[in-house]
py3Dmol code that shows the C-alpha trace and the ligand (Angstrom):
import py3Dmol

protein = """\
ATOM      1  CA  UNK A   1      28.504  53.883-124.041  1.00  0.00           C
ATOM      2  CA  UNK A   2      28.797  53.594-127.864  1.00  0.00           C
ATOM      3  CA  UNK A   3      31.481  51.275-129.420  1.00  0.00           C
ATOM      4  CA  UNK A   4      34.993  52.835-130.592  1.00  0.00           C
ATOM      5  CA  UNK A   5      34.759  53.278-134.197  1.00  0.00           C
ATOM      6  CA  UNK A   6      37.775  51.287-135.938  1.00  0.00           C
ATOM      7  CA  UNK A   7      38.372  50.760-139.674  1.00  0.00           C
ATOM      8  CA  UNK A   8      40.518  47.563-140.795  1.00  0.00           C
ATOM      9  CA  UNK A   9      42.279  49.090-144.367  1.00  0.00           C
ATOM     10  CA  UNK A  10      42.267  45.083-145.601  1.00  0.00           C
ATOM     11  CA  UNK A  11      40.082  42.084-145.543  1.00  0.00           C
ATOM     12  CA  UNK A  12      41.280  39.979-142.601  1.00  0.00           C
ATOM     13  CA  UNK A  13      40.834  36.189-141.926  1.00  0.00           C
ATOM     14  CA  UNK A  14      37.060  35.927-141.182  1.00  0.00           C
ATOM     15  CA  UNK A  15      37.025  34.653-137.626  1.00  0.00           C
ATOM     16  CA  UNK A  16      38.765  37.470-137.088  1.00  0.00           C
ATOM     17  CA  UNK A  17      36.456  39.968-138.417  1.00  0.00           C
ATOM     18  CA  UNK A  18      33.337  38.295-136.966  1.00  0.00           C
ATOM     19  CA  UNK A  19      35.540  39.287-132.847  1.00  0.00           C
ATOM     20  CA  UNK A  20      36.095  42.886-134.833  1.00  0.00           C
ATOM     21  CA  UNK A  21      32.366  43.281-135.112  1.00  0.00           C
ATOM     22  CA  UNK A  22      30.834  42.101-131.925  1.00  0.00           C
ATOM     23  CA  UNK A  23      33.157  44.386-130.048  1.00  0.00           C
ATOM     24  CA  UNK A  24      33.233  48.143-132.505  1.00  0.00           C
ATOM     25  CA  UNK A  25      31.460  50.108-134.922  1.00  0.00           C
ATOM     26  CA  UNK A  26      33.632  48.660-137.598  1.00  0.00           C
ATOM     27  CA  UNK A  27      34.336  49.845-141.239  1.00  0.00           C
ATOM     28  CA  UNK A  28      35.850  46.993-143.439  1.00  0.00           C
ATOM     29  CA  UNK A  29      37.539  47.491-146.667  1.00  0.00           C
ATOM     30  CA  UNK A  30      34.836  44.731-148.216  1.00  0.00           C
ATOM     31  CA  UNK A  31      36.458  44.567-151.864  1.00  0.00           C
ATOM     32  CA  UNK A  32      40.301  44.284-150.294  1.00  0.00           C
ATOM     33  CA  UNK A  33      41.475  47.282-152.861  1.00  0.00           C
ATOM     34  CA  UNK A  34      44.712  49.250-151.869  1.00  0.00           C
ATOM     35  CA  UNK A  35      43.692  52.291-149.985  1.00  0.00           C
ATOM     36  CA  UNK A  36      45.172  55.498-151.292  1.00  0.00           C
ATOM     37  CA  UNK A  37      46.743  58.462-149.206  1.00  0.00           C
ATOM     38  CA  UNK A  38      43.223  59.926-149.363  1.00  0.00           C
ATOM     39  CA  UNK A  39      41.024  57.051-147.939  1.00  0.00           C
ATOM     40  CA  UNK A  40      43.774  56.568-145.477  1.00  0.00           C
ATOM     41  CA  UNK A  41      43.562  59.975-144.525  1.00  0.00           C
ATOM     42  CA  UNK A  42      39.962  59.533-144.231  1.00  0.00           C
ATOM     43  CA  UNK A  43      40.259  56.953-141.916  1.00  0.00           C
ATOM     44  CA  UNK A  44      42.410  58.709-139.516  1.00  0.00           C
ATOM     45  CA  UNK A  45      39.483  61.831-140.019  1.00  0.00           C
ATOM     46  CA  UNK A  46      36.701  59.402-139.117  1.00  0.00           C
ATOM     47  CA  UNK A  47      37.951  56.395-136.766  1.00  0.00           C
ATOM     48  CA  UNK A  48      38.979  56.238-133.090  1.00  0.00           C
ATOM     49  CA  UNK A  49      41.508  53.247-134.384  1.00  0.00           C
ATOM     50  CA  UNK A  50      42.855  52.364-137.746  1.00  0.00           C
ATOM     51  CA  UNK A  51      44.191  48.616-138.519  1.00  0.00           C
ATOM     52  CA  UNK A  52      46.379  49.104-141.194  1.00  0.00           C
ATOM     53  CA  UNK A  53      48.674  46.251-142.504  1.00  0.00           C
ATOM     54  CA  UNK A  54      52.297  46.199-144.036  1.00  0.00           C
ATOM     55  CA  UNK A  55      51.460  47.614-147.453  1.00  0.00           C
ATOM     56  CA  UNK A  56      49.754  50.969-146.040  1.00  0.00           C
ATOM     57  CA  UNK A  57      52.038  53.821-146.228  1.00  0.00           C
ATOM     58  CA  UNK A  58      51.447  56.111-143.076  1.00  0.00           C
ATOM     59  CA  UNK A  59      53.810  58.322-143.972  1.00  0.00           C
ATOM     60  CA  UNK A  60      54.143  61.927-143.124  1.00  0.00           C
ATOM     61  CA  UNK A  61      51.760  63.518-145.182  1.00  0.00           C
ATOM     62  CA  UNK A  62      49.253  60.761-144.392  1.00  0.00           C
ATOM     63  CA  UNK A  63      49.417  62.097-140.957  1.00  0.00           C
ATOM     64  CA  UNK A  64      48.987  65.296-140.995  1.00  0.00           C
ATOM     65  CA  UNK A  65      44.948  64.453-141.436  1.00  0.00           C
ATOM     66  CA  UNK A  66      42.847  67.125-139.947  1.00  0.00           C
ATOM     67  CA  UNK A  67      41.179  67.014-138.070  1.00  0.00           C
ATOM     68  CA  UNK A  68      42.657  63.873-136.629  1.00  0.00           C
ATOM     69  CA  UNK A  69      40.585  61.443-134.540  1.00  0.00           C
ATOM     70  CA  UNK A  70      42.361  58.247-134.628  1.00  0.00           C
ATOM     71  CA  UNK A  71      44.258  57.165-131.644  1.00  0.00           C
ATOM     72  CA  UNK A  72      45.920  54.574-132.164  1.00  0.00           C
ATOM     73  CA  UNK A  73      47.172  52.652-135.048  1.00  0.00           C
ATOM     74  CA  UNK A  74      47.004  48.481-134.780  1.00  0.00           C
ATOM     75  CA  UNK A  75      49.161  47.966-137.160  1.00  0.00           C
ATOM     76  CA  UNK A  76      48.754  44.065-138.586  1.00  0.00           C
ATOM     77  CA  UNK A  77      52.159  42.987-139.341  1.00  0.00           C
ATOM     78  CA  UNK A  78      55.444  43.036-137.499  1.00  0.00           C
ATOM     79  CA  UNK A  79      57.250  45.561-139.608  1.00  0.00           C
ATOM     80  CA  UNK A  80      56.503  49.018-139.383  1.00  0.00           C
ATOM     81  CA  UNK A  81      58.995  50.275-141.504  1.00  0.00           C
ATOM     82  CA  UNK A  82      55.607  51.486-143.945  1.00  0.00           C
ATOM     83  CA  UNK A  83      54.674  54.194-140.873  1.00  0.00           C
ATOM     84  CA  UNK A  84      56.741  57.264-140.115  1.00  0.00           C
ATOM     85  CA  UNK A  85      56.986  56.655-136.501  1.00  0.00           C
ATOM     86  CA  UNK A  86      58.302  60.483-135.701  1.00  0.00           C
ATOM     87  CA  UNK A  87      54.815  61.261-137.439  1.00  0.00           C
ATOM     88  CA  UNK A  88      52.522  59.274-135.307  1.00  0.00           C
ATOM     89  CA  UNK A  89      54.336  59.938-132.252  1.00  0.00           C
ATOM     90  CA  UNK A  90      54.159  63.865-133.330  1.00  0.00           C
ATOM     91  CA  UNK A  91      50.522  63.430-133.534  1.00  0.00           C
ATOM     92  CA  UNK A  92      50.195  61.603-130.239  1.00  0.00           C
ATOM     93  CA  UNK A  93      49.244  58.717-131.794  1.00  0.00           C
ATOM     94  CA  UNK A  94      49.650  54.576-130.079  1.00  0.00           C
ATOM     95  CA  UNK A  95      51.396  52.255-132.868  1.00  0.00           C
ATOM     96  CA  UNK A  96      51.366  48.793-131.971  1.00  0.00           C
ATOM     97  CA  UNK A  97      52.585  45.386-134.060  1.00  0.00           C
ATOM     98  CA  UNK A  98      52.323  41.997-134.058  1.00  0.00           C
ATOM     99  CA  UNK A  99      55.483  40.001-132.930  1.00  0.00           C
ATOM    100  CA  UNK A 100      56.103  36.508-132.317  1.00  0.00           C
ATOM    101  CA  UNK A 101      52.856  34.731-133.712  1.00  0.00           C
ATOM    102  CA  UNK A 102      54.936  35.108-137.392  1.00  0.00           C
ATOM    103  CA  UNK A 103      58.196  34.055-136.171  1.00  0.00           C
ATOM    104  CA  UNK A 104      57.979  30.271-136.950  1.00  0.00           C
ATOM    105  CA  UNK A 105      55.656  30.730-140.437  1.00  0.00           C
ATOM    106  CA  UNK A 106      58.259  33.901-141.911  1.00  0.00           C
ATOM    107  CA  UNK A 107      61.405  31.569-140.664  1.00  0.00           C
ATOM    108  CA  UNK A 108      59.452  28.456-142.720  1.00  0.00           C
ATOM    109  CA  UNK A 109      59.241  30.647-145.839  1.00  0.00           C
ATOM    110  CA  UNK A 110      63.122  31.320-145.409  1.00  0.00           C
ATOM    111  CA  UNK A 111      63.901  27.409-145.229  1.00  0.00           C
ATOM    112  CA  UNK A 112      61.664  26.849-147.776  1.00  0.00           C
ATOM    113  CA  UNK A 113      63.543  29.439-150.135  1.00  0.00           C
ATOM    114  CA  UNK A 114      66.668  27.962-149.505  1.00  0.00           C
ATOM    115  CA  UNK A 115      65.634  24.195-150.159  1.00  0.00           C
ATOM    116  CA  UNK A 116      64.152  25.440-153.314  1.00  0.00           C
ATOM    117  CA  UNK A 117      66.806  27.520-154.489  1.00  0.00           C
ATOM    118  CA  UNK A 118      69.248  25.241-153.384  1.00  0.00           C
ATOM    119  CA  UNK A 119      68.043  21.776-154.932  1.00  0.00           C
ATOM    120  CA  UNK A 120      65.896  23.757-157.542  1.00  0.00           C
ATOM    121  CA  UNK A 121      62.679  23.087-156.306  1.00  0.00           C
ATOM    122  CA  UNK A 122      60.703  25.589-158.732  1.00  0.00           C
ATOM    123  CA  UNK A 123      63.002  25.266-161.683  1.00  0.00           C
ATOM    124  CA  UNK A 124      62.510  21.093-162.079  1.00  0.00           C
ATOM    125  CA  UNK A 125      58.383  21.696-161.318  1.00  0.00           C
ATOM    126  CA  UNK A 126      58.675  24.414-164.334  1.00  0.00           C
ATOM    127  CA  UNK A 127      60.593  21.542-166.370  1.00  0.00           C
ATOM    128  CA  UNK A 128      58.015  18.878-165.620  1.00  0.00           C
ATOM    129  CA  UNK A 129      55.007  20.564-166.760  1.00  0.00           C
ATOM    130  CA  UNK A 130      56.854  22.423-169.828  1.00  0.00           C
ATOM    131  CA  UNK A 131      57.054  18.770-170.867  1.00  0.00           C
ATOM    132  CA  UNK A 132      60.831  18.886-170.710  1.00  0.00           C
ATOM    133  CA  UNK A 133      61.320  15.862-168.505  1.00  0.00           C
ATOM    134  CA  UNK A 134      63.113  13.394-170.657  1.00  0.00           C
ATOM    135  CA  UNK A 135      63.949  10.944-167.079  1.00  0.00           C
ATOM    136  CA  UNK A 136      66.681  10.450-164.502  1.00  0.00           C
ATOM    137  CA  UNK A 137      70.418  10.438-165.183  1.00  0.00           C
ATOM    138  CA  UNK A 138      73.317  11.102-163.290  1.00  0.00           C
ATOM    139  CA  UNK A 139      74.032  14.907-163.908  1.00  0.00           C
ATOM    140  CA  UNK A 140      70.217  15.567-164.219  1.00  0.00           C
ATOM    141  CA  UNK A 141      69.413  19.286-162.704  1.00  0.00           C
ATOM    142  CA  UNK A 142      72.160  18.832-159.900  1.00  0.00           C
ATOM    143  CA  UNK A 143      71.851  21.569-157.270  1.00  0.00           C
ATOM    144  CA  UNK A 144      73.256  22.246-154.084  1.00  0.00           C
ATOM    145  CA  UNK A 145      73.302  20.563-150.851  1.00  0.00           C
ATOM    146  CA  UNK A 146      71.857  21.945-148.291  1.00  0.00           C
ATOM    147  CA  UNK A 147      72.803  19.531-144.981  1.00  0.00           C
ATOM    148  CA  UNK A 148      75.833  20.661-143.053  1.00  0.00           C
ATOM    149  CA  UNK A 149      76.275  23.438-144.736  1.00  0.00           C
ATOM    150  CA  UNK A 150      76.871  26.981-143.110  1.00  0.00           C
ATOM    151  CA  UNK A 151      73.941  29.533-142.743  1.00  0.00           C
ATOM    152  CA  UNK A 152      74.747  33.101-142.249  1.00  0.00           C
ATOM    153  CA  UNK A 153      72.074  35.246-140.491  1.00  0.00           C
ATOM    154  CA  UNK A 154      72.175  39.024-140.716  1.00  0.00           C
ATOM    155  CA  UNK A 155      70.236  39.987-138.197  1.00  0.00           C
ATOM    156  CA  UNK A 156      69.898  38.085-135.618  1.00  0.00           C
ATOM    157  CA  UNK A 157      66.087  38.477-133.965  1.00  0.00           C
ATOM    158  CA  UNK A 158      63.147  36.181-133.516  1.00  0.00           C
ATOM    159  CA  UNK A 159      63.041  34.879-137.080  1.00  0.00           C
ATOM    160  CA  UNK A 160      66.610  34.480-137.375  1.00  0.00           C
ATOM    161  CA  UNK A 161      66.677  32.225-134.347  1.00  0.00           C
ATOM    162  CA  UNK A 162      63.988  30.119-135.699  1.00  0.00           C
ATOM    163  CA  UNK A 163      65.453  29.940-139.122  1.00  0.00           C
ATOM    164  CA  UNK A 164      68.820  29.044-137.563  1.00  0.00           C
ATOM    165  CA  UNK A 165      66.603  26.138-135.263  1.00  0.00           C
ATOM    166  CA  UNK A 166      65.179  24.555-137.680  1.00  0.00           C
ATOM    167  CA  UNK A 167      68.794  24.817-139.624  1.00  0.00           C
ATOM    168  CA  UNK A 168      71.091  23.583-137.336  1.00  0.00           C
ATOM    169  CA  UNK A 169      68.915  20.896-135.578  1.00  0.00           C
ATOM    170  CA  UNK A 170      67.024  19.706-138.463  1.00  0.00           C
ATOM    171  CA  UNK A 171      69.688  19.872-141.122  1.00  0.00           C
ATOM    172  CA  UNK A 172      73.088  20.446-139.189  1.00  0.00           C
ATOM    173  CA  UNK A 173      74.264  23.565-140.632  1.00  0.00           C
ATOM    174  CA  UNK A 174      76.692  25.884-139.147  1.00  0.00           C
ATOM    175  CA  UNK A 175      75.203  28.908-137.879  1.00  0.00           C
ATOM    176  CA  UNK A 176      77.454  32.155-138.217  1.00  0.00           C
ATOM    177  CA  UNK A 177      75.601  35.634-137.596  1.00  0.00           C
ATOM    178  CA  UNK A 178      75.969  39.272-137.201  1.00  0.00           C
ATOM    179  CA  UNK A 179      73.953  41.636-135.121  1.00  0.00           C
ATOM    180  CA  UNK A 180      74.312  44.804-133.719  1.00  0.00           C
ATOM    181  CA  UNK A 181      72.117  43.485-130.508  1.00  0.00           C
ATOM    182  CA  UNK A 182      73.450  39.643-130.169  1.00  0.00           C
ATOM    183  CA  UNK A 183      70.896  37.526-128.472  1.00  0.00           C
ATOM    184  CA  UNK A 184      71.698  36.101-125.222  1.00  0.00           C
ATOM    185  CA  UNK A 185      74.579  33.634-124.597  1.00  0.00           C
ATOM    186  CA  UNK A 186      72.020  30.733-123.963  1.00  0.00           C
ATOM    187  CA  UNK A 187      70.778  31.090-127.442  1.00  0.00           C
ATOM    188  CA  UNK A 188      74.135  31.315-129.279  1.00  0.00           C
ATOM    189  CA  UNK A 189      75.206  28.290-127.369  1.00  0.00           C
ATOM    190  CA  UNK A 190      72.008  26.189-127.850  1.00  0.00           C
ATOM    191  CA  UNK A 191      72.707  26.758-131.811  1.00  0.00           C
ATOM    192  CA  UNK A 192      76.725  26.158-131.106  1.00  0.00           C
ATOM    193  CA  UNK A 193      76.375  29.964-133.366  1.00  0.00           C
ATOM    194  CA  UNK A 194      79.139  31.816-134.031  1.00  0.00           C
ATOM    195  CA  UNK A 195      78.904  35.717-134.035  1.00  0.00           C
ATOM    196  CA  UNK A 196      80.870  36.457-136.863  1.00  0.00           C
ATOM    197  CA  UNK A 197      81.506  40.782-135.861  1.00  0.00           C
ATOM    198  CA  UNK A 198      80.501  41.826-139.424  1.00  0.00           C
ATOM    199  CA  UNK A 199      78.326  41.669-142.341  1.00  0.00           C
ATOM    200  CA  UNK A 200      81.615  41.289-144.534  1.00  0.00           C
ATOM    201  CA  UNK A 201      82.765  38.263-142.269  1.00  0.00           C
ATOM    202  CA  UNK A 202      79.132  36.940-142.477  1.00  0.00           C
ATOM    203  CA  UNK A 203      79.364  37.334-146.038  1.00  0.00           C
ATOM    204  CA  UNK A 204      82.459  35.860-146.631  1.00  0.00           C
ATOM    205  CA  UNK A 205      82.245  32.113-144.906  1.00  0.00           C
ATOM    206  CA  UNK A 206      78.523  31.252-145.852  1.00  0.00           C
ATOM    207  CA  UNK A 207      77.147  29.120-148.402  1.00  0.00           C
ATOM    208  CA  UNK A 208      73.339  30.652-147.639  1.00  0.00           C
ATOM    209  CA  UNK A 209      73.148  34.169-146.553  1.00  0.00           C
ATOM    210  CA  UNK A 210      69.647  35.200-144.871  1.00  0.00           C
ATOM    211  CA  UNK A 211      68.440  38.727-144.344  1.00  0.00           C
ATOM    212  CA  UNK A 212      66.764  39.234-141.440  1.00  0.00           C
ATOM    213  CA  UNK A 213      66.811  43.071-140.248  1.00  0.00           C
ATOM    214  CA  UNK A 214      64.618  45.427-140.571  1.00  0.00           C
ATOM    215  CA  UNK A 215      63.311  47.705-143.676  1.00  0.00           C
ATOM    216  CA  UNK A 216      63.949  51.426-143.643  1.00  0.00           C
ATOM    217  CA  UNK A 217      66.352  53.944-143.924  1.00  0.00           C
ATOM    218  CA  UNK A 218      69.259  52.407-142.019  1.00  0.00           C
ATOM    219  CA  UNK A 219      68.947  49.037-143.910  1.00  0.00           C
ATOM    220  CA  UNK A 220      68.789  50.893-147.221  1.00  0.00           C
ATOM    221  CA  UNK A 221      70.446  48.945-150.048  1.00  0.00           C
ATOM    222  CA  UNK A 222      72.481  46.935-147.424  1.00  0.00           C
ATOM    223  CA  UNK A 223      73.334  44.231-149.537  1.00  0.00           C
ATOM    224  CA  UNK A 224      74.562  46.542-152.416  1.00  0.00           C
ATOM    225  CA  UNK A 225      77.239  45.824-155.328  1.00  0.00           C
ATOM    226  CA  UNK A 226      80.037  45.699-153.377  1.00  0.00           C
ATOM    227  CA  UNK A 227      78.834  43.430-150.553  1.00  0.00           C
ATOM    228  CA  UNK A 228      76.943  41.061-152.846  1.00  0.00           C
ATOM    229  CA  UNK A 229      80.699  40.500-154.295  1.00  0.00           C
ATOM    230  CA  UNK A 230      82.177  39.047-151.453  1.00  0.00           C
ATOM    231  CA  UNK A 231      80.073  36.078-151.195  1.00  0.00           C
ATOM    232  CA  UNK A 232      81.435  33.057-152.374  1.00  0.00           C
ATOM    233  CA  UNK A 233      80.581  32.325-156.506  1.00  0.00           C
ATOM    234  CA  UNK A 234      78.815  29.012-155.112  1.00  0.00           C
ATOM    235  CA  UNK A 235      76.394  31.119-152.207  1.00  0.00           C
ATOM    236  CA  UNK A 236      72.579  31.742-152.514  1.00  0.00           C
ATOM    237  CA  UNK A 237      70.765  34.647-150.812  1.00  0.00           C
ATOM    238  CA  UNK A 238      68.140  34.478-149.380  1.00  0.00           C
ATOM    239  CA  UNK A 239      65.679  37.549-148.213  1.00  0.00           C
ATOM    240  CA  UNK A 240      62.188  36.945-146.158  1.00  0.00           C
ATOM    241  CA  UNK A 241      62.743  40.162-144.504  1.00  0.00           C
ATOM    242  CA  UNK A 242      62.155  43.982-146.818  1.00  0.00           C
ATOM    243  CA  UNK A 243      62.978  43.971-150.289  1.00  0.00           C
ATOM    244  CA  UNK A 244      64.659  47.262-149.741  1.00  0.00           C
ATOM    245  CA  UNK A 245      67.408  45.960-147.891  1.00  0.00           C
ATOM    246  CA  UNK A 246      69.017  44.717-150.975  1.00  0.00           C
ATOM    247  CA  UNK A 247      69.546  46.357-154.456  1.00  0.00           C
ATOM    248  CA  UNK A 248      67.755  44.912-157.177  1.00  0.00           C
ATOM    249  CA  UNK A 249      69.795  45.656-160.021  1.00  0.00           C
ATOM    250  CA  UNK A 250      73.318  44.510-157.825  1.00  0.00           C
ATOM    251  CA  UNK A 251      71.267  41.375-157.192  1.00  0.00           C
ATOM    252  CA  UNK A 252      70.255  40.627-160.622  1.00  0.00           C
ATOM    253  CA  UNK A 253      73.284  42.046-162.390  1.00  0.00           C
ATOM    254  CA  UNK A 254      75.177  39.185-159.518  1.00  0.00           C
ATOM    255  CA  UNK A 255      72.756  36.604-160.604  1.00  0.00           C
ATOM    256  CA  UNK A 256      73.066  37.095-164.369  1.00  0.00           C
ATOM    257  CA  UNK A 257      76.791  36.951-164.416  1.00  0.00           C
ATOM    258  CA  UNK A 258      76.829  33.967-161.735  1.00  0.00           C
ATOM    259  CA  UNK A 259      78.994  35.672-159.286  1.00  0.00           C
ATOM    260  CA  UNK A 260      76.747  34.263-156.497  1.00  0.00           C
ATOM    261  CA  UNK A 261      74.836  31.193-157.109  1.00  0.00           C
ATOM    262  CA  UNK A 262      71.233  32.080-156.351  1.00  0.00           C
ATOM    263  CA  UNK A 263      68.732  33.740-154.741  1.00  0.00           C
ATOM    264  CA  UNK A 264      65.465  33.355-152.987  1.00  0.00           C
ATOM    265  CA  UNK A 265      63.128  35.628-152.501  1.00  0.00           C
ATOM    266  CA  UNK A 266      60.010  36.332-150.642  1.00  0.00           C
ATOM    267  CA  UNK A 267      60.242  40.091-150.855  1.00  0.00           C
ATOM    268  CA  UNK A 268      61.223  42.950-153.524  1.00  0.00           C
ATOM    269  CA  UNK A 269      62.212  46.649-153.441  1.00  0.00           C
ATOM    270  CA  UNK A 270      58.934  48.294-154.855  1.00  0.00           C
ATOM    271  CA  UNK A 271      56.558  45.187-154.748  1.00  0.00           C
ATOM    272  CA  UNK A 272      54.515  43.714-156.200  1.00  0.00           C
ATOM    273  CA  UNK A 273      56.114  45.605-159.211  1.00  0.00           C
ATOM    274  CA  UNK A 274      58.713  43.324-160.025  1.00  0.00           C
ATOM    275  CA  UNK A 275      61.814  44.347-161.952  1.00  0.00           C
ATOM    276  CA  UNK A 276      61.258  42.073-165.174  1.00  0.00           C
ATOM    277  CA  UNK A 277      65.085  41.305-164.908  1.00  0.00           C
ATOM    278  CA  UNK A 278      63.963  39.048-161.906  1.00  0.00           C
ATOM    279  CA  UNK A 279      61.528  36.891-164.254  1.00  0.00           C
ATOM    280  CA  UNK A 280      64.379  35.714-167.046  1.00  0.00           C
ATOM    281  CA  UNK A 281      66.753  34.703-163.428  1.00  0.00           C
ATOM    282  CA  UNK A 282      66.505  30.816-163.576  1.00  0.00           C
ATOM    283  CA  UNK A 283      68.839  31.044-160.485  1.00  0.00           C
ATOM    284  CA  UNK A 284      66.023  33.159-158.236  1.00  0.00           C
ATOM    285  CA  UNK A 285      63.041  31.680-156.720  1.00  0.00           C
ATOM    286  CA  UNK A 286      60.033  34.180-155.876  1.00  0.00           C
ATOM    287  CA  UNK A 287      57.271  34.255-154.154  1.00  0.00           C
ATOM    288  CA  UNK A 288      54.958  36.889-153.443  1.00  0.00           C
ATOM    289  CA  UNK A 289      55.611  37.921-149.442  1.00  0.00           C
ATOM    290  CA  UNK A 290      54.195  34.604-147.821  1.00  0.00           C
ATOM    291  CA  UNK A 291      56.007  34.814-145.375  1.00  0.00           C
ATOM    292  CA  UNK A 292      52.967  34.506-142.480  1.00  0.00           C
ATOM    293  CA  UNK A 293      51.074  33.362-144.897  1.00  0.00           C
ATOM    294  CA  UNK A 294      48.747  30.566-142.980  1.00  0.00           C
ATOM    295  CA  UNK A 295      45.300  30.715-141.747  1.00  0.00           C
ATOM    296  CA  UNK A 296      46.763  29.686-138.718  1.00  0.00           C
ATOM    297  CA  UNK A 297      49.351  32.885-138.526  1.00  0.00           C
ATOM    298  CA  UNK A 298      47.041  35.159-140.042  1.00  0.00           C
ATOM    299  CA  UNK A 299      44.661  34.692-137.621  1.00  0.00           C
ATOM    300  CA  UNK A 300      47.026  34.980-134.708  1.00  0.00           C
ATOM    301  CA  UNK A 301      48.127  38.123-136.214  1.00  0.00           C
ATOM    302  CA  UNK A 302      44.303  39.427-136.342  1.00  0.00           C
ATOM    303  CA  UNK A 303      43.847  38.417-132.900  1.00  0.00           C
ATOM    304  CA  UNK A 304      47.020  40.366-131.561  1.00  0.00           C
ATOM    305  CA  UNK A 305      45.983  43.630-132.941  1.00  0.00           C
ATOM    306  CA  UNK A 306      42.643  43.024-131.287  1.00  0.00           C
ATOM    307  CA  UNK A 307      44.618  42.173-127.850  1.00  0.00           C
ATOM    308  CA  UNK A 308      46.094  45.415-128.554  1.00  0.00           C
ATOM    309  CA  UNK A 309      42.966  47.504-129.051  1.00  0.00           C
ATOM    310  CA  UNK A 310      41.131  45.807-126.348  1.00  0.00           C
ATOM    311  CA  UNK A 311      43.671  47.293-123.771  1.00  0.00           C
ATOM    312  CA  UNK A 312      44.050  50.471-124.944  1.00  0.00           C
ATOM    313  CA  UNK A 313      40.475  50.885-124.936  1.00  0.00           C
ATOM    314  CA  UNK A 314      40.218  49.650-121.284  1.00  0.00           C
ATOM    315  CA  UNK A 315      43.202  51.785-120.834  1.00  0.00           C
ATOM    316  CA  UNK A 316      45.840  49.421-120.060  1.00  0.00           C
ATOM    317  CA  UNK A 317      49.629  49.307-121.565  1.00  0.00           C
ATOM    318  CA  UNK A 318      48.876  47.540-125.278  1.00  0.00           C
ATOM    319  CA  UNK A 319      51.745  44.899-124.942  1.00  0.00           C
ATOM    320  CA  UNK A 320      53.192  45.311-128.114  1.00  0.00           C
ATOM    321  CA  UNK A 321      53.502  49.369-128.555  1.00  0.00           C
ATOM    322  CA  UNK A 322      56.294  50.484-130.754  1.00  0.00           C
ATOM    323  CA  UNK A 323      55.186  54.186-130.049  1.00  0.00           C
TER     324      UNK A 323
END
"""
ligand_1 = """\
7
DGY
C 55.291 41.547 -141.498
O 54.453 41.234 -140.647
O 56.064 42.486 -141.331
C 55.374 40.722 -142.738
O 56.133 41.267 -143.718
C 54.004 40.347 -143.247
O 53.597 39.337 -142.405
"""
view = py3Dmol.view(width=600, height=400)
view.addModel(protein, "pdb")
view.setStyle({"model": 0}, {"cartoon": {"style": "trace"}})
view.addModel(ligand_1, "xyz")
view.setStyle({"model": 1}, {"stick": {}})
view.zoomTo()
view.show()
């Protein structure tokens, strides 16, 4: 029986390729460019499975490919908020994500954001090599502390959890949260959390805020003007989850005029275009979306979309199907 034909839309951790190509006829995107509507089209025309990752948007018009031959879509990445899930499922389509091998490496990237924003990690490296470093005094670049403190989670999933684990064991913060699906009791008591009821009461008692809901229509802008008001004047934000979820010029406008302290950021509305407000921020720290950024994570990631595959092909239940 010939081999499935699958087409990966990005380069992938090469372990992970090499199991890709012993078990399909496999297409890779060799020179990692961004594929447009029409190669992604394409590939839905030509391949019994398409791997696309976080930054492909499947969107409606993408899937209305004809003829269509794809099957299922192994998506690498945990969000899907880049596929229009009515779409796929309109087109009979599989979509399937990869949860839980990111959790710790995303929540890492969130602590790391607020150490860095917090004791200004990025700003005193900048100083150093600008030459700037005259030596220590007493009121030399003081930040914030971080220890004891309390965290605010909004959204309160896998990467929240972890986030808040690391938090409250490692550095004994205070863990408040808001969720419209709390986790169980077990969890909020391991953490001694407490489920503050609302963004606005979330907002309101922490010193760090961390996003951690999804992107997409319902998450829209959730941190607007308004909202990003009623944290305290001496709170940092930090986002590891969709740049999308907050408004960028609310953000920037709240970071120019120092009505929240700072902000750190692994994620942007429209990346990797970058509103050049961002860059003159002293107060924000960003990175460019590393949140599972390790060889380690990446290649777990690889490996669960091939898990998926694999059992769809052999026609079991892929364990992580979203549609
Ligand atoms: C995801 O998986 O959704 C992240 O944004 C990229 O790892």
């Amino acid at each position: 029986m010939s081999k499935p034909k699958v087409i990966v839309t990005r380069r992938w951790p090469e372990v992970v390729e090499n199991r890709l190509q012993e078990l399909y006829d496999v297409q890779f995107n060799r020179d990692d460019h961004p594929m447009s509507a029409a190669e992604l089209q394409g590939a839905l025309r030509s391949a019994d499975a398409v791997l696309p990752t976080v930054t492909d948007p499947i969107n409606a018009e993408v899937l209305r490919a004809e003829p269509l031959r794809c099957k299922i879509l192994g998506n690498f990445g945990v969000g899907f908020n880049h596929i229009d899930i009515d779409a796929a499922k309109a087109r009979g389509l599989v979509v399937t994500n990869t949860p839980e091998v990111l959790t710790d490496c995303t929540a890492d990237i969130a602590m790391l954001l607020m150490l860095a924003v917090a004791r200004r990690g990025m700003e005193g490296d900048r100083h150093v090599r600008q030459g700037e470093w005259t030596g220590w005094r007493p009121t030399h670049m003081m930040g914030r502390k971080v220890t004891g403190k309390t965290l605010g989670l909004i959204g309160m999933g896998r990467i929240a959890q972890a986030m808040a684990r690391k938090a409250h064991h490692g550095f004994n913060m205070k863990i408040v949260f808001t969720d419209p699906y709390p986790p169980p009791q077990t969890v909020i008591d391991e953490l001694q959390a407490e489920n503050a009821g609302s963004i606005e009461a979330v907002l309101k008692h922490a010193d760090f805020v961390s996003l951690h809901c999804p992107g997409g229509k319902e998450t829209y802008h959730l941190l607007n003007a308004e909202r990003l008001a009623m944290m305290k004047p001496t709170a940092c934000l930090i986002n590891s989850a969709r740049g999308d979820v907050v408004d960028n010029q609310a953000l920037i406008e709240a970071l120019r005029k120092g009505t929240i302290a700072g902000a750190g950021l692994d994620v942007f509305e429209g990346e990797p275009r970058l509103d050049p407000g961002f860059l003159e921020l002293e107060n924000a720290v960003l990175l460019p979306h590393l949140g599972s950024a390790t060889l380690e994570t990446r290649i777990a990631m690889g490996n669960r979309v091939l898990d998926n595959i694999e059992a769809f092909f052999n026609g079991r239940a892929p364990r992580d199907r979203i549609a």
